[in-house]
C-alpha positions as a LaTeX table, in Angstrom:
\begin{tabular}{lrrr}
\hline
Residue & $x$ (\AA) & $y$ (\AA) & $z$ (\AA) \\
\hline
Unk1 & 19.65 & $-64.45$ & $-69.52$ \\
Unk2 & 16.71 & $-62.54$ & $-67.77$ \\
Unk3 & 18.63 & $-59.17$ & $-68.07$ \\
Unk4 & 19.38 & $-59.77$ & $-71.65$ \\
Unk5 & 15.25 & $-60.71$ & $-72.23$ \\
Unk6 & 14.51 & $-57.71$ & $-69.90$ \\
Unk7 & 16.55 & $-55.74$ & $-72.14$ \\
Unk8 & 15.61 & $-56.61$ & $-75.73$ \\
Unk9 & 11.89 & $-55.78$ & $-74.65$ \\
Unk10 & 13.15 & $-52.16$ & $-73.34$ \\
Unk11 & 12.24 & $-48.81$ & $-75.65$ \\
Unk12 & 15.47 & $-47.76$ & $-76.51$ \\
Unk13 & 19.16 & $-49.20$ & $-77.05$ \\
Unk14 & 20.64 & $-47.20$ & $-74.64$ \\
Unk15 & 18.32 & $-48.88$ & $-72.02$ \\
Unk16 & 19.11 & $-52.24$ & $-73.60$ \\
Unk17 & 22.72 & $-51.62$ & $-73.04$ \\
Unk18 & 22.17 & $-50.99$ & $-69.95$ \\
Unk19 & 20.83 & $-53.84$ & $-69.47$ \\
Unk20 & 23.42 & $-56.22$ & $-71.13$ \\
Unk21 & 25.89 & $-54.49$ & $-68.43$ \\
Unk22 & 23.60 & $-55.94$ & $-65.95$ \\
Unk23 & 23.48 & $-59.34$ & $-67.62$ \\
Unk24 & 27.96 & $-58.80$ & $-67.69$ \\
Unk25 & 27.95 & $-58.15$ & $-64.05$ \\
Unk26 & 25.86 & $-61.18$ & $-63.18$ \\
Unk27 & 27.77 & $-63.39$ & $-64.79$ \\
Unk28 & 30.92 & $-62.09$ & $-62.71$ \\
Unk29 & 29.31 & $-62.65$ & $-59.79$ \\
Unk30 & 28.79 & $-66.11$ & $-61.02$ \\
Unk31 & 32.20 & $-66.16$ & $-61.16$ \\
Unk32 & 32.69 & $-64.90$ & $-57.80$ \\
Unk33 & 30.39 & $-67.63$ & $-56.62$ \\
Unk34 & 32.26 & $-70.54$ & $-57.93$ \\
Unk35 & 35.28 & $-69.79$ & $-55.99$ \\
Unk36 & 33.20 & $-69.67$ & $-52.87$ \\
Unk37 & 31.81 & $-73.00$ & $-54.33$ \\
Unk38 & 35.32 & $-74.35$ & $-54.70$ \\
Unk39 & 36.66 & $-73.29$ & $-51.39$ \\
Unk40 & 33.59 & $-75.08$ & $-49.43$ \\
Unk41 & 34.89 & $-78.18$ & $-51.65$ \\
Unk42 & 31.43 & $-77.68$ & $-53.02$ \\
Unk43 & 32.68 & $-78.50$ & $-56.97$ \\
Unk44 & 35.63 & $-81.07$ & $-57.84$ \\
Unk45 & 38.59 & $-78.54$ & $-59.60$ \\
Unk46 & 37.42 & $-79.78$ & $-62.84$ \\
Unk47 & 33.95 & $-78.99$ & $-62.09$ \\
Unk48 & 34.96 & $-74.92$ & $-60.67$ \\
Unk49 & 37.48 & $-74.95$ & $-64.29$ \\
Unk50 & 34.56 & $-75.84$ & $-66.83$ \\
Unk51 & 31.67 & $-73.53$ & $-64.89$ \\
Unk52 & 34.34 & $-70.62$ & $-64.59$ \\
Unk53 & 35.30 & $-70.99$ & $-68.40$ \\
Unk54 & 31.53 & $-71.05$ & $-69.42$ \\
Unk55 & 30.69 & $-67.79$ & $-67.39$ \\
Unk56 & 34.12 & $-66.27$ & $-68.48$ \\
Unk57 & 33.10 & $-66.48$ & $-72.02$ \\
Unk58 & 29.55 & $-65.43$ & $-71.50$ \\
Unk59 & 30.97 & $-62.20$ & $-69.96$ \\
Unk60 & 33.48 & $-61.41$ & $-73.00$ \\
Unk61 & 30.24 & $-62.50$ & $-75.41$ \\
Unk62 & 28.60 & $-59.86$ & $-73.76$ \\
Unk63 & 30.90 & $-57.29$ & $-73.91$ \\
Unk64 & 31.91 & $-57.52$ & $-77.43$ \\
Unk65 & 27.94 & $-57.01$ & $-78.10$ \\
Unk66 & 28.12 & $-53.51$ & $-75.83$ \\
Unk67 & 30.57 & $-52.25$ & $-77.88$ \\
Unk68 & 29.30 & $-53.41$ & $-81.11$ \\
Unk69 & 25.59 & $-51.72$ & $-79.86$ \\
Unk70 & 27.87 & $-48.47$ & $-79.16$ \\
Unk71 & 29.67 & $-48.83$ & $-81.96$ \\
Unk72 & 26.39 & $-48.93$ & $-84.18$ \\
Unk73 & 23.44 & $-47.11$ & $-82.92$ \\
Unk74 & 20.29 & $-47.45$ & $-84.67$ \\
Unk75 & 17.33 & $-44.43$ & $-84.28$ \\
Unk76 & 15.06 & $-47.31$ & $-83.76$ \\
Unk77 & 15.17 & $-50.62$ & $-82.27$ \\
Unk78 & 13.57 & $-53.88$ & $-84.13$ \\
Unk79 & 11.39 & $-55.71$ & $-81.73$ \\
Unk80 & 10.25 & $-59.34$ & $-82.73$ \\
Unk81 & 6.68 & $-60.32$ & $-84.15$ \\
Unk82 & 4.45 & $-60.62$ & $-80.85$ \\
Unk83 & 4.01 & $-64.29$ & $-80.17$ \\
Unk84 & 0.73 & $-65.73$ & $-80.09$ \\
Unk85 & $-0.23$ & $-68.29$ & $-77.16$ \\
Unk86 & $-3.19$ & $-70.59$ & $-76.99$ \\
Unk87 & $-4.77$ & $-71.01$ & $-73.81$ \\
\hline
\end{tabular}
């Protein structure tokens, strides 16, 4: 989620891309984690099968955006209104 915020706040879409392949590779190292996780006996089966199915689908969620991003490039990006905090 960091990468993705990282990215929407970057100056171009290419960078932003770039980004969401970050946020992709984290959450296959997630993945990668939760069979280490599952071999210490760490998570019950059930447990490793929801987290893994969660992270699997974040990683095709984010991949289907990369290619829509390639598939559409913009000139400029749309940034949101600037939020206003009182302190």
């Amino acid at each position: 989620m960091s990468n993705i915020s990282e990215g929407f706040e970057s100056q171009t879409q290419p960078q932003f891309i770039r980004y969401l392949g970050i946020a992709k590779a984290s959450a296959g190292e997630v993945r990668s984690q939760l069979y280490v996780c599952k071999d210490l006996d760490c998570l019950t089966q059930d447990q490793f099968t929801k987290a893994f199915a969660i992270a699997e689908k974040a990683s095709r969620q984010i991949a289907r955006f990369i290619s829509y991003l390639e598939s559409h490039p913009q000139s400029k990006r749309l940034k949101e209104d600037a939020a206003e905090y009182e302190v």
